[in-house]
C-alpha positions as CSV (number, residue, x, y, z in Angstrom):
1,X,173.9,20.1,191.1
2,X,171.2,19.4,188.4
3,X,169.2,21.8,186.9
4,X,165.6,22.1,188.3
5,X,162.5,22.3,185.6
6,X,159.0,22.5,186.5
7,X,155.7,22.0,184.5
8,X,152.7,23.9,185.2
9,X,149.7,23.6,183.1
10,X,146.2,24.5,183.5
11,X,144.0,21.9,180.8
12,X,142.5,18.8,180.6
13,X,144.0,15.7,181.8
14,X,146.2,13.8,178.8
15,X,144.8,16.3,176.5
16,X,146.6,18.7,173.9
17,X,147.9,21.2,177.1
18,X,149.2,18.5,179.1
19,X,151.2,16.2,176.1
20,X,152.8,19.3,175.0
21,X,153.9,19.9,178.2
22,X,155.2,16.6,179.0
23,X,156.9,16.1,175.7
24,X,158.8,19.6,176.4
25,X,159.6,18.1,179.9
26,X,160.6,15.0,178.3
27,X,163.4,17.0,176.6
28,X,165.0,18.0,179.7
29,X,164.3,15.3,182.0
30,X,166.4,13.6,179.2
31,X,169.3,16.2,179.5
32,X,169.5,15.2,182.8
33,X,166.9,18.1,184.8
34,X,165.2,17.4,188.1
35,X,161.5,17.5,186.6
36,X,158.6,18.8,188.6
37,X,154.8,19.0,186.9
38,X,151.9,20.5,188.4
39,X,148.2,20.3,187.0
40,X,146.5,23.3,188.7
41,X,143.3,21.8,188.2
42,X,144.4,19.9,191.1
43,X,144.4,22.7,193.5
44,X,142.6,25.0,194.9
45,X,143.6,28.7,194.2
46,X,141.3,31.5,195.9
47,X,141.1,34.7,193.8
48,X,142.9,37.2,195.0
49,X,140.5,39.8,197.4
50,X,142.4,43.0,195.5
51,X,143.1,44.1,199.4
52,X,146.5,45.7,198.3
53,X,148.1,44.4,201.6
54,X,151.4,43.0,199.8
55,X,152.1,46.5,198.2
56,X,150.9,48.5,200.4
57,X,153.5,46.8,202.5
58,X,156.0,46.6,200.1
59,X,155.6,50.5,199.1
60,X,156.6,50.8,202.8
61,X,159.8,48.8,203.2
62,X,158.2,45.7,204.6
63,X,157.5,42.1,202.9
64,X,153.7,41.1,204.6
65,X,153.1,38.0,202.0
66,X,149.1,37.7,201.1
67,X,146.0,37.4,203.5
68,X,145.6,34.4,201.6
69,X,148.5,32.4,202.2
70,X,147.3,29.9,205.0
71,X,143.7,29.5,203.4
72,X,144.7,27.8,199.4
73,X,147.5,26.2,197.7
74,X,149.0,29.0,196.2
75,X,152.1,29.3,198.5
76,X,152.8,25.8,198.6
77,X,153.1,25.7,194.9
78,X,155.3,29.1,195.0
79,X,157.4,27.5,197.5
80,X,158.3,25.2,194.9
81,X,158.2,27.0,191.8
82,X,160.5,30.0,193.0
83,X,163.4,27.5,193.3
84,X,163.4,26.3,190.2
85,X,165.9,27.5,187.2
86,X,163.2,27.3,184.8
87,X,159.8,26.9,184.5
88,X,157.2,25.8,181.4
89,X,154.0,26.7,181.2
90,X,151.2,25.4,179.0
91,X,147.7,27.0,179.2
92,X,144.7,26.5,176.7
93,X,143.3,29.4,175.3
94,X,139.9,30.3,175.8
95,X,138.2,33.3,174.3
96,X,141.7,35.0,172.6
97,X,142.9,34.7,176.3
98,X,144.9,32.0,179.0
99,X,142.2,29.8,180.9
100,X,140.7,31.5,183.7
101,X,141.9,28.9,186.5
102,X,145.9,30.4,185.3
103,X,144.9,33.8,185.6
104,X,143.6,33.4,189.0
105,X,146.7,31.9,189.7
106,X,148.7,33.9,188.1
107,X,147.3,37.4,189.4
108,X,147.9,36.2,192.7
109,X,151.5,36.2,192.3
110,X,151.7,40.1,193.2
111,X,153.1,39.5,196.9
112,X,155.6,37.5,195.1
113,X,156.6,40.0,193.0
114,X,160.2,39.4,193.0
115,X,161.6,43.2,191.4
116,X,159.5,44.9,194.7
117,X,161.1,42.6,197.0
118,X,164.7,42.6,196.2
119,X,164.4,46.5,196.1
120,X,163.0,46.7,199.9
121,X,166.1,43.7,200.1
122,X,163.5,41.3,201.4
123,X,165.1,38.6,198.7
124,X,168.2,37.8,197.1
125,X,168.1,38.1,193.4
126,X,167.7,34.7,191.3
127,X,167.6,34.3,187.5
128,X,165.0,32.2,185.7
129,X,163.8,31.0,182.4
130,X,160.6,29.9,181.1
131,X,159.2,28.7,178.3
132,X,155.5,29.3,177.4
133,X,152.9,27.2,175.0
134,X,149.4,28.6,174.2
135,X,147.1,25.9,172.8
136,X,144.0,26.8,170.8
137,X,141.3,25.1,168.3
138,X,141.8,27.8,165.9
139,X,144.5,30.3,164.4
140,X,146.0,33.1,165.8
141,X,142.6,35.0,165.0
142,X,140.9,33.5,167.7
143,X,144.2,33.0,170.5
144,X,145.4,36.9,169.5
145,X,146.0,37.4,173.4
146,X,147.1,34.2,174.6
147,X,150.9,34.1,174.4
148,X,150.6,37.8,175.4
149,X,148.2,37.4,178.6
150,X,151.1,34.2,179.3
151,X,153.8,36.7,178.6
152,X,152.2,39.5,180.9
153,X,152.1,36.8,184.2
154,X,156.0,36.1,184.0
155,X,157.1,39.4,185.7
156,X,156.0,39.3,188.9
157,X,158.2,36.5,189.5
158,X,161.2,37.3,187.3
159,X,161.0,34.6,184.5
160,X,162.9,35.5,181.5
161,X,160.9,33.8,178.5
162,X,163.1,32.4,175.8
163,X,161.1,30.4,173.7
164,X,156.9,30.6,173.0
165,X,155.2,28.1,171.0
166,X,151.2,29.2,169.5
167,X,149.8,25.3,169.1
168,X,146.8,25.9,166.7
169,X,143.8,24.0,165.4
170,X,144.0,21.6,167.8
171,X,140.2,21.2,169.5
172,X,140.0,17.4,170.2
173,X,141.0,15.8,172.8
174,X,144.9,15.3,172.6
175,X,144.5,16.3,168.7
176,X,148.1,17.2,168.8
177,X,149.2,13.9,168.8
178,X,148.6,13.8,164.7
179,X,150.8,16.6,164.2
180,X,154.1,15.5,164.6
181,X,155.8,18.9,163.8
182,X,154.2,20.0,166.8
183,X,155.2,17.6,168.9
184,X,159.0,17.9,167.9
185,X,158.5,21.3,168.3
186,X,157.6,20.9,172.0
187,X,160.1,18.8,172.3
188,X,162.6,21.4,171.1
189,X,161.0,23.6,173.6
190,X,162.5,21.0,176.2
191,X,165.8,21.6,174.4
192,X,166.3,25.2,174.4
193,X,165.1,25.8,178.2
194,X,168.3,23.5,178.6
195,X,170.6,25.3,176.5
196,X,169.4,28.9,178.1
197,X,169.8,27.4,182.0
198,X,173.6,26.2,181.0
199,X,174.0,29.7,178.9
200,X,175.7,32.3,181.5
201,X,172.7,34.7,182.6
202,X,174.4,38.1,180.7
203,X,174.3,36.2,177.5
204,X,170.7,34.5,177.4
205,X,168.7,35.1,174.5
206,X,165.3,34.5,172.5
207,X,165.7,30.9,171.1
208,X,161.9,30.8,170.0
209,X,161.1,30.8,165.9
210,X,163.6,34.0,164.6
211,X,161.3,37.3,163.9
212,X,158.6,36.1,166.7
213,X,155.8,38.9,167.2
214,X,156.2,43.2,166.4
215,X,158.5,43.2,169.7
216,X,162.0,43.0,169.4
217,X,162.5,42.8,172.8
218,X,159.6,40.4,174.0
219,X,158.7,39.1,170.6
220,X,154.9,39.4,171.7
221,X,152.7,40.6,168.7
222,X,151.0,43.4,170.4
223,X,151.5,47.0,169.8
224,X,149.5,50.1,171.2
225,X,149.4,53.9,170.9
226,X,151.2,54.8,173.5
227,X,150.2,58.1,176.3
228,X,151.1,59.8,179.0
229,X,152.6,58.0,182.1
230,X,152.0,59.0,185.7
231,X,155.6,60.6,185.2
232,X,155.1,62.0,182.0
233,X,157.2,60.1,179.8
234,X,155.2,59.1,176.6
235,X,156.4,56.8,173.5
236,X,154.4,57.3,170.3
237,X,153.8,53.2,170.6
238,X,154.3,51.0,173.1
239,X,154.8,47.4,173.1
240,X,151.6,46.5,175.3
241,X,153.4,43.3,176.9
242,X,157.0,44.6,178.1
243,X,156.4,48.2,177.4
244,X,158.7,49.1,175.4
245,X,158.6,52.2,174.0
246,X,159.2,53.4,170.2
247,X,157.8,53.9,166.9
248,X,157.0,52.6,163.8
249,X,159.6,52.5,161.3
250,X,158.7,51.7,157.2
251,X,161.4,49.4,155.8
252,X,162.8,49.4,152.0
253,X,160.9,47.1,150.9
254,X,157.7,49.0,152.1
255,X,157.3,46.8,155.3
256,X,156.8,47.7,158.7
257,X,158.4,47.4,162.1
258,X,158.6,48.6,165.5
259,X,161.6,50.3,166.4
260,X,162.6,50.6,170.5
261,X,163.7,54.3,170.4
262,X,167.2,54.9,172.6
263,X,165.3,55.1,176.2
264,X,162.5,53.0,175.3
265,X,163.3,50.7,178.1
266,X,163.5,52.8,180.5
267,X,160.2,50.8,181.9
268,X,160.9,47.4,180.7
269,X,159.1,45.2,182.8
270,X,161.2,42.3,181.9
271,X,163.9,43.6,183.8
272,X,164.5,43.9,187.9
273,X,164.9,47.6,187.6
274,X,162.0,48.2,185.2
275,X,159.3,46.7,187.4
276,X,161.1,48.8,190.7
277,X,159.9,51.9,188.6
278,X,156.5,50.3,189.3
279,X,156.7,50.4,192.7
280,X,157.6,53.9,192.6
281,X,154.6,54.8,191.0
282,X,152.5,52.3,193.6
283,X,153.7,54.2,196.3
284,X,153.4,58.0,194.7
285,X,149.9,57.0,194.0
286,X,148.9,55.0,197.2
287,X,150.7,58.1,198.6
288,X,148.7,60.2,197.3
289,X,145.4,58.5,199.1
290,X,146.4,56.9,202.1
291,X,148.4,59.5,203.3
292,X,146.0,62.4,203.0
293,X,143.4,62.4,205.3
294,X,141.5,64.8,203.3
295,X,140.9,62.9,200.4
296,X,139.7,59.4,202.4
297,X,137.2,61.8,204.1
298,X,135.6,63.4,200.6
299,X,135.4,59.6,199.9
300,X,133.9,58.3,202.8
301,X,131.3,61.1,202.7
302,X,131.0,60.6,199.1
303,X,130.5,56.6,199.4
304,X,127.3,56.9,201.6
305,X,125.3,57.4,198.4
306,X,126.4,53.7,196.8
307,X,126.7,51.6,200.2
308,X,122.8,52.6,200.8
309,X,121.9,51.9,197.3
310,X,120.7,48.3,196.6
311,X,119.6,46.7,193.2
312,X,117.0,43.7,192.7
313,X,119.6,40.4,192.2
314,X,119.1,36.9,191.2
């Protein structure tokens, strides 16, 4: 059975987003893949209403899908993507972050999350790679968040990124095309999705650029101060994408690095049983509302105030 790849970008048609896409595609389309490619500009994705229905459901043992399902394209395109062995994405960057039309895509993908739904055994369990390209008219000064907002959409539905590519300086209108480095390196993209869908699931690994991002574990270069959790466990820093948890550690030659400590991924939302943790704390928290009567009457006494107060619009 051949391996399944899809494409999903989010840019202009035959610009920089799209080549680099297709030249990745190229790649394993010539190592024999099924290849798939979506544009989601030609489909209409509804934001998602933030009515909690999926994990409020989920919390509770039972798989409800979104209210949304039978009103956009979003499931038909899920349908597809979830039985895939990998997936590519390529997204343009605007303002430090992934185009908006992804993210609405992407943040709908919650009822799909794949961790909550093998844990109330709705689903069977199914591995999957992806490989991600952020592209940008300028340096990493001005796309600092755009593998990272890329990298913080692939846990909901289990994909295990492998490889990332940051495409700089490229504004014009399919501007890659004079950088041939690039392009190779898209094409090498193509490559190493290949290699990790052939490689047994226990021993895939990062085949991006070596020493990728502060993250050891996801490679992403973002790093915060960590606090408290709802749990109380608390690293000193936290990797802000995967959240791993650790410290920084000054090297020999007077460098630095961040350092998982031993339970630092405890929480690793790159992992099945990382994101279950999650859904723990969705349900303590829900919990902690929808099951005490006292609290949603404070609240609806409380809320009088704002639902009678009105503002001048436009």
């Amino acid at each position: 059975m051949s391996i399944k790849v899809m494409g999903v970008t989010a840019g202009r048609k035959n610009s920089n987003s799209e080549i680099l896409l297709k030249e990745a595609l190229i790649a394993c389309e010539e190592a024999g893949a099924e290849v798939t490619m979506i544009n989601l500009r030609d489909y209409n994705i509804l934001d998602c209403t933030g009515c909690t229905s999926c994990t409020i459901g989920m919390s509770q043992g039972k798989n409800v899908g979104c209210v949304l399902d039978d009103k956009d394209d979003k499931k038909k395109i899920m349908d597809v993507l979830l039985d895939q062995d990998a997936v590519i994405y390529s997204v343009p960057t605007y303002d430090l972050m992934p185009s908006a039309n992804y993210l609405t895509f992407a943040q709908r993908s919650l009822s799909y999350e794949t961790a909550f739904l093998e844990t109330i055994g709705a689903i069977e369990h199914r591995d999957r790679v992806a490989g991600l390209i952020s592209v940008g008219g300028s340096t990493r000064a001005w796309q600092s968040m755009a593998l990272e907002g890329l990298q913080a959409t692939m846990f909901t539905t289990d994909m295990k990124v492998v490889d990332m590519i940051l495409a700089t300086r490229v504004p014009g209108p399919a501007q890659c095309l004079l950088d041939d480095e690039l392009i190779a390196r898209a094409h090498k993209m193509g490559e190493n999705i290949i290699e990790a869908v052939k490689t047994p699931v226990e021993e895939r690994k990062w085949l991006g650029d070596e020493n990728m991002g502060w993250c050891p574990n996801c490679h992403s270069n973002a790093l915060v101060l960590g606090e408290p959790q709802w749990d109380g466990l608390h690293y000193p820093i936290e990797c802000q994408v995967c959240g791993a948890g650790g410290n920084l550690e000054q090297t020999e030659d007077g460098k630095w690095k961040f350092v998982i400590q031993e339970d630092g991924l405890l929480k690793d939302r790159t992992t099945v049983e990382g994101r279950a943790r999650h859904l723990e704390e969705i349900g303590h928290t829900q919990g902690g509302f929808f099951g005490n009567p006292e609290n949603r009457e404070i609240v609806g006494k409380k809320i009088i105030r704002y639902k009678e107060k009105n503002f001048k619009g436009i």
